[in-house]
C-alpha positions in Angstrom: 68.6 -2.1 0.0 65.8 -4.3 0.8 64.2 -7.8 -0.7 61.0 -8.4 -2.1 59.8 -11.5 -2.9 57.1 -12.4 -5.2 54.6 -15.8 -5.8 53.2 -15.4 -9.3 50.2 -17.3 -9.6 46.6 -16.4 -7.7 49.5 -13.9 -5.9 50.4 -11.6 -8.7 48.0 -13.1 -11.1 44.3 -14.2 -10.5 45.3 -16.7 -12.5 46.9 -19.9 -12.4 49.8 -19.4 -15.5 50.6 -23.5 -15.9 46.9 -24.2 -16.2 46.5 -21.5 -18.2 49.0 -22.0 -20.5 47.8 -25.9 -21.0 44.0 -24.8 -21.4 45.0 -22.0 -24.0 47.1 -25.3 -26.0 43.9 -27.3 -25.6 41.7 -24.4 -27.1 44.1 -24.3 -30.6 44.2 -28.0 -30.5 48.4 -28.2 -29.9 47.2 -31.1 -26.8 44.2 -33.0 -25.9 42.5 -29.8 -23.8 39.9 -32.4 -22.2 41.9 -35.0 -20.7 45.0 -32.8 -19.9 43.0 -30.3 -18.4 41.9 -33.0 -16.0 44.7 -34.8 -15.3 45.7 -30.9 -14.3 42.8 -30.2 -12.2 43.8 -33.8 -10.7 47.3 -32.5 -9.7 46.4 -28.9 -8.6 43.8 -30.2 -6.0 46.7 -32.2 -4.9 48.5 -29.1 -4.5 45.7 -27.2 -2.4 45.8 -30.4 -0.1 49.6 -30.0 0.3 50.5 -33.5 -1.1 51.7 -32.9 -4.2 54.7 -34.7 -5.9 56.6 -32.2 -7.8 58.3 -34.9 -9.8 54.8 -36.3 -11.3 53.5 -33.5 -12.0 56.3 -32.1 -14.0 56.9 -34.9 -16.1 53.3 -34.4 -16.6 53.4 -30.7 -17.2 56.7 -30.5 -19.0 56.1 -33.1 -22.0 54.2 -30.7 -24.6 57.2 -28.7 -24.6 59.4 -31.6 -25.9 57.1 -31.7 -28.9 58.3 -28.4 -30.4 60.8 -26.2 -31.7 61.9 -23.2 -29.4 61.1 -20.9 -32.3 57.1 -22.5 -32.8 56.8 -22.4 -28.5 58.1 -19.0 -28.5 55.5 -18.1 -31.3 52.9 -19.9 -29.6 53.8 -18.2 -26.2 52.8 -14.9 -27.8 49.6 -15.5 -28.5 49.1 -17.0 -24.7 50.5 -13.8 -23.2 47.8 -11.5 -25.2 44.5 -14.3 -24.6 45.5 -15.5 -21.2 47.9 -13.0 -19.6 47.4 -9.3 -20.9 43.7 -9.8 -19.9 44.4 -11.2 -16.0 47.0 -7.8 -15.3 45.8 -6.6 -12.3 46.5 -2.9 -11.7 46.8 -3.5 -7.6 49.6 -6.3 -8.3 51.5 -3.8 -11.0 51.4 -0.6 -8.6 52.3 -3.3 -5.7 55.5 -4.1 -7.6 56.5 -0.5 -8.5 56.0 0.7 -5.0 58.9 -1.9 -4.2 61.3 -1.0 -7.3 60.6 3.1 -7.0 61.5 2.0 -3.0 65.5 0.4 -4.4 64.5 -3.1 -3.4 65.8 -6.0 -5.2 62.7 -7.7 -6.5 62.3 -11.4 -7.7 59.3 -13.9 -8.7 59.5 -16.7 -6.4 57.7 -19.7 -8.3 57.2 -23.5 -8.7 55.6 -22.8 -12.5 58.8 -23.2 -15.0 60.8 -21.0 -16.8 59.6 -20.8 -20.0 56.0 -20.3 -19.2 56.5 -17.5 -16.1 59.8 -15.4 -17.9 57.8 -13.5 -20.6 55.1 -12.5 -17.7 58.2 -11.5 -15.0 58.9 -9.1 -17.5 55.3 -7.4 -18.0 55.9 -6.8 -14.5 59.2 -5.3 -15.0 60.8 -8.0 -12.7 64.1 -9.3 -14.2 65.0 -11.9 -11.4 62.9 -14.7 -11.8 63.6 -18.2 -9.7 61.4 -20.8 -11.3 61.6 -24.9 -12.4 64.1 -24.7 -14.6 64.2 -26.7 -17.7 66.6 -29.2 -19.6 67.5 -28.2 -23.2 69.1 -30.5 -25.5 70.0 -29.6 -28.9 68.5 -26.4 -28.9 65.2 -28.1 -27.6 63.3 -28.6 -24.2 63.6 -32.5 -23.3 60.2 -32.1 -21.2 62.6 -32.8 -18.5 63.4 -30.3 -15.6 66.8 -30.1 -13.5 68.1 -28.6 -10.8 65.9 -28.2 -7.5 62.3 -27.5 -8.2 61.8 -23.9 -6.9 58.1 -25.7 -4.5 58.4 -25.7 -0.6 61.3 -25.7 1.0 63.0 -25.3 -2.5 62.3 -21.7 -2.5 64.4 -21.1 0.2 67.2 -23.0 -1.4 66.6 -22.0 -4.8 66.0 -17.9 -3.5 69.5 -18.6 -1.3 71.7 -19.5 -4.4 70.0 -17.0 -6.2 71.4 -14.2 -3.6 74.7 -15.6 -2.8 75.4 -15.5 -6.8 74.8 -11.7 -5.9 76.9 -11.3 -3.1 74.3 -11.5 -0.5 72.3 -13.5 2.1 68.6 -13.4 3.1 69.8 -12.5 6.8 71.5 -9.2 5.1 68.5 -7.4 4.9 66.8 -5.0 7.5 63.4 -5.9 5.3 62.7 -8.9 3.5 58.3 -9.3 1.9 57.1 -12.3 0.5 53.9 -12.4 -1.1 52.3 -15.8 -1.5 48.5 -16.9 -1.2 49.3 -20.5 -0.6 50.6 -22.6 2.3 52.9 -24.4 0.4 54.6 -21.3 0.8 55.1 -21.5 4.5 59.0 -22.4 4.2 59.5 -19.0 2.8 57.3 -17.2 4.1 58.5 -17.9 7.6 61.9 -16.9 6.6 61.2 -13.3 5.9 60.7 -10.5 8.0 57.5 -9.0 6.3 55.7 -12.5 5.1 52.3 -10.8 3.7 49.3 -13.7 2.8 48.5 -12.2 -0.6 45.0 -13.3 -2.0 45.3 -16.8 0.6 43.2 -19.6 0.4 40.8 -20.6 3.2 43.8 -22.2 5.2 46.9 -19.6 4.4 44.5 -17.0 5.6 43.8 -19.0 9.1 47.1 -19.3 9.9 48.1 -15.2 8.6 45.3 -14.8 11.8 47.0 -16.9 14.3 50.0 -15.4 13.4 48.8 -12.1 12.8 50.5 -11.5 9.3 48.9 -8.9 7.2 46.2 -9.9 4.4 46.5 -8.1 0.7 44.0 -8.5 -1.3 44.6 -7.4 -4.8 42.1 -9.0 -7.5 38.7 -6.8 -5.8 39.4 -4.7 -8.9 38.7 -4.3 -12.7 41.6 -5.6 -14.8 44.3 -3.1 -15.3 
C-alpha cells in the first residue's frame, strides 16, 4: 500500500473553501460580507507572503461559528456545498483521486482550512481521512475556538504523523508517498515525501518545483466537472 496526500484548496479545488464559505455567509447576510471579506483578503495575502499567524487568523475565521446551532450551520453548510462547491468540482482533481484509491493507496486531505468547513467536501471526493484545524465544541456548540496543532506548515507533518501512527504506520513505511499542494507553505510536507507534485503552484512554489525538478499538475485548464 502506498500514501497519498492531498491540499484542498487552489490544489483540489480552484477555490479557496474558507473564503468561500465566509463570502457565501456575507451574500445571505449571516456576517458583515464587506468588512469580513477584507479583513480575509488581509490575512490570505499574508499567507501568499509566508507570514501568516495561524492563531489570528483563526480566531478571526472561527468566530461566526460560535454564533450558531450545529443543526442551523449544518443547514447552512448545505446550501454552501451546492452554490460554492458543486460548481468549482473539477473533473481532473476527481479522476486524480480515483486513480489513487482504484491504485489501494491510503488517501487523506492534508489542510490548514477546519473541519467543519472541509469534511462535507473530503467526502464529494470520496476521501474519508481528512487532517484539518480542528475545532473546540462545548455544549453541543463550536466555541469559535480551535485546539490541538493547527494542521499549517510544519503542522502537517505532525498532524499527518499522529494521524498514521493511530493506524499502525509511519510515513517512512511506504515505498510511495504523493503530496499535492500549490503553495509553499507546503514545503515541510512536501519535502518529506517521496513523490511531492506542485499541483496548480503559485509563481514561487512553481520556481522552486524547477530548481528541484518536481513535476507540475495542472488541473483547473478544464470545464467544471
Amino acid at each position: 500500500m502506498n500514501l497519498a496526500l492531498f491540499d484542498l484548496d487552489y490544489t483540489l479545488l480552484p477555490i479557496d473553501s474558507d473564503h468561500g464559505w465566509s463570502q457565501f455567509l456575507g451574500e445571505i447576510g449571516v456576517i458583515d460580507g464587506a468588512e469580513h471579506n477584507r479583513r480575509n483578503d488581509e490575512f490570505f495575502a499574508q499567507y501568499k507572503a509566508g507570514t501568516l499567524i495561524i492563531e489570528e487568523f483563526l480566531s478571526f475565521q472561527l468566530a461566526p461559528l460560535a454564533a450558531h446551532t450545529r443543526a442551523e450551520l449544518d443547514a447552512l453548510h448545505a446550501r454552501y456545498l451546492d452554490r460554492m462547491i458543486r460548481p468549482n468540482l473539477r473533473s481532473a482533481a476527481l479522476e486524480l483521486v480515483e486513480r489513487h484509491r482504484r491504485a489501494g493507496d491510503l488517501c487523506a486531505i492534508v489542510t490548514a482550512t477546519n473541519e467543519f468547513v472541509t469534511r462535507p467536501i473530503a467526502n464529494l471526493f470520496g476521501i474519508d481521512h481528512l487532517i484539518a484545524i480542528e475545532l473546540e465544541i462545548e455544549n453541543d456548540r463550536y466555541t469559535g475556538r480551535h485546539h490541538g496543532i493547527p494542521s499549517f506548515r510544519e503542522g502537517k507533518i505532525t498532524r499527518t504523523e499522529q494521524w498514521l501512527a493511530s493506524l499502525g504506520h509511519r510515513l517512512e513505511d511506504f515505498d510511495h508517498s504523493w503530496f499535492y499542494s500549490d503553495s509553499p507553505n507546503d514545503l515541510p510536507l512536501l519535502e518529506r515525501v517521496s513523490h511531492p507534485i506542485a499541483t496548480n503552484p503559485d509563481e514561487r512554489l512553481a520556481r522552486i518545483a524547477l530548481e528541484r525538478r518536481w513535476p507540475v499538475l495542472r488541473l483547473f485548464d478544464e470545464v467544471p466537472a
